[in-house]
Backbone bond lengths (Angstrom), bond angles and torsions (degrees), N, CA, C in turn:
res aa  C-N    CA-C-N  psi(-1)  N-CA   C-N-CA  omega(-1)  CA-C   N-CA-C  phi
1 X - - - 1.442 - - 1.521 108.63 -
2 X 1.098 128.87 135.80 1.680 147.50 169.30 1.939 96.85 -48.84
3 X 1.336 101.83 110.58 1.382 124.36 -167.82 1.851 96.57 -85.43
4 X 1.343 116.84 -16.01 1.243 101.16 153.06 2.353 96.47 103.27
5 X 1.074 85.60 3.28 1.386 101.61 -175.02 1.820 113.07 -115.60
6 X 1.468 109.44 3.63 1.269 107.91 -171.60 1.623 112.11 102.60
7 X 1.287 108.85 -17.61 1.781 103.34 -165.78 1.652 93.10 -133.69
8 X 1.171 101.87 -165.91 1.439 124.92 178.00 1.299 147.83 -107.38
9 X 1.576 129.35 145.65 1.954 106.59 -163.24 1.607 87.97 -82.35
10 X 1.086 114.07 -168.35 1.669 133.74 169.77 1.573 116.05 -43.24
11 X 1.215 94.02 129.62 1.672 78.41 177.69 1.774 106.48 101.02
12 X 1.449 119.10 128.90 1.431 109.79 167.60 1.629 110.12 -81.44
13 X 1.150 102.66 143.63 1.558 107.41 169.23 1.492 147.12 -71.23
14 X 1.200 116.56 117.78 1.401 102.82 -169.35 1.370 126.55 -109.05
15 X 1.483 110.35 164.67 1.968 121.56 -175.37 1.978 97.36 -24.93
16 X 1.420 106.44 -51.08 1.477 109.34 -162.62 1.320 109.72 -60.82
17 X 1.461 114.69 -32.39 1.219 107.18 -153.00 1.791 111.87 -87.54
18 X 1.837 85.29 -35.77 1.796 97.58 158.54 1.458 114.29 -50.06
19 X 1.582 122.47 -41.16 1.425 95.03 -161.46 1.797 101.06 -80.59
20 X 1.235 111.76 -31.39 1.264 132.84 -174.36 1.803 90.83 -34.17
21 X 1.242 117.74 -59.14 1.519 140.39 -169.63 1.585 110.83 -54.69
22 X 1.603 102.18 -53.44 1.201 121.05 179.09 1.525 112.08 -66.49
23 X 1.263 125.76 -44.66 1.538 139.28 -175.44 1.845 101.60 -62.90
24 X 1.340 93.37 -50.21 1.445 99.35 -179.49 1.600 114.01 -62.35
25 X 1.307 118.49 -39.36 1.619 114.82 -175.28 1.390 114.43 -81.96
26 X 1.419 114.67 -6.80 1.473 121.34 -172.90 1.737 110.29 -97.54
27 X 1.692 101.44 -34.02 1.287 104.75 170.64 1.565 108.90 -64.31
28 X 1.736 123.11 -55.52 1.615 120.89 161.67 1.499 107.06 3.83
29 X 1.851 86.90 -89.64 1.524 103.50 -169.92 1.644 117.89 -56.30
30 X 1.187 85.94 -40.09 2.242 74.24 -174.37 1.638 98.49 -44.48
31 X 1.330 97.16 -67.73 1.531 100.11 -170.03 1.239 116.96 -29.32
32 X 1.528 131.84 -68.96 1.516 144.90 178.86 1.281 100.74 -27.00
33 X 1.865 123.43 -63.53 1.154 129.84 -176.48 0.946 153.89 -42.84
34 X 1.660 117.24 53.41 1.192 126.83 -145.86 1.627 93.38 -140.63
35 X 1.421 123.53 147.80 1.498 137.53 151.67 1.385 118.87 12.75
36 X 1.576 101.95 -95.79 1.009 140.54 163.85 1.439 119.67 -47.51
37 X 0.848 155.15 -36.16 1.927 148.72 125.61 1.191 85.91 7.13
38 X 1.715 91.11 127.92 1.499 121.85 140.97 1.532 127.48 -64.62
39 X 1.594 121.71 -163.78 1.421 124.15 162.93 1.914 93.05 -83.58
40 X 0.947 97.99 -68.02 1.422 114.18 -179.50 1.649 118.20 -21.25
41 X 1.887 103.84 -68.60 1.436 106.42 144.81 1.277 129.97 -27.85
42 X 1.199 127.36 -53.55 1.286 121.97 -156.17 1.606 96.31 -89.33
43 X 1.565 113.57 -44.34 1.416 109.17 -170.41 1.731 105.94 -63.81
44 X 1.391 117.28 -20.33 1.603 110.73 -171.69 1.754 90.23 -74.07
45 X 1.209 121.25 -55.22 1.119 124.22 -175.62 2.027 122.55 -44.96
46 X 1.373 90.32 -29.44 1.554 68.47 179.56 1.545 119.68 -113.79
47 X 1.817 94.92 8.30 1.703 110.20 161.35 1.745 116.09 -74.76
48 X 1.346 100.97 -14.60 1.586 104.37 -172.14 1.661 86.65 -91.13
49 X 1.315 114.39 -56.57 1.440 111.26 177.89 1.595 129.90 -28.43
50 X 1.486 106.90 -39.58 1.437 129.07 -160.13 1.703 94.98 -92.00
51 X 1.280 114.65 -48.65 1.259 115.67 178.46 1.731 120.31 -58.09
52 X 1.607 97.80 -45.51 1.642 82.92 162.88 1.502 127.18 -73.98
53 X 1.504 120.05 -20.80 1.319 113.34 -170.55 1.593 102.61 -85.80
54 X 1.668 116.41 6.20 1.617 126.20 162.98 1.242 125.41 -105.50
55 X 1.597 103.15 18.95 1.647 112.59 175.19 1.804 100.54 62.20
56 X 1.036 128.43 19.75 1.430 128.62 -171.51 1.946 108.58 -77.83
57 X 1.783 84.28 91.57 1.678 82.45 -179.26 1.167 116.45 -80.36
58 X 1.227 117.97 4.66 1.640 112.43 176.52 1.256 113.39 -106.15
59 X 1.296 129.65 11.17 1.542 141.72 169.11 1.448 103.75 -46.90
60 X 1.474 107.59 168.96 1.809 128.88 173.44 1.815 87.52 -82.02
61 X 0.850 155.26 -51.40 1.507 158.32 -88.06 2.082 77.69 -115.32
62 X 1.893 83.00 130.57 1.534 109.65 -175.67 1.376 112.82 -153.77
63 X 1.298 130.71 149.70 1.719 110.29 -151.63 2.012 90.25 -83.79
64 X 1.028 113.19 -11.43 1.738 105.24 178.71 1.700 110.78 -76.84
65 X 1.486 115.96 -0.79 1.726 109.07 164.82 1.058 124.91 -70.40
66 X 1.107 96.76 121.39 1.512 118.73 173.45 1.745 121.45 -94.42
67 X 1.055 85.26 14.72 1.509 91.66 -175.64 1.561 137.93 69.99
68 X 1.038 109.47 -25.61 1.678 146.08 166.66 1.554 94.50 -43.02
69 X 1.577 81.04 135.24 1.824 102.36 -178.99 1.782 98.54 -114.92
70 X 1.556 101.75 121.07 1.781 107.18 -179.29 1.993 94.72 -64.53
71 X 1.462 99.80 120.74 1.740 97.15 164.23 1.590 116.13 -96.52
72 X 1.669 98.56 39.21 1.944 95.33 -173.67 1.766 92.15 -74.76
């Protein structure tokens, strides 16, 4: 996966793993994409987005986000 630095983690990358990447940042956004979304919403949403399509393994991004910002 694209380590987000211009190059690559271990391993060459493959078609699967791009779409795998791609599927994942699009689901992010669908989800976010709703009415009711904030700025906030939307901006968390397309930092999680960006982070997977940057191979960013140290991201917040987990398939249970919902995008939702806690207002405690």
């Amino acid at each position: 996966m694209a380590n987000g630095n211009g190059g690559f983690t271990t391993g060459p990358i493959t078609k699967a793993d791009l779409q795998d990447a791609i599927d994942e940042a699009v689901s992010i956004l669908t989800q976010a994409y709703v009415p009711e979304a904030s700025r906030e919403d939307l901006a968390s949403a397309v930092g999680d987005a960006l982070s997977v399509l940057q191979g960013d393994e140290d991201g917040d991004v987990d398939d249970a986000d919902d995008g939702n910002v806690d207002d405690d």
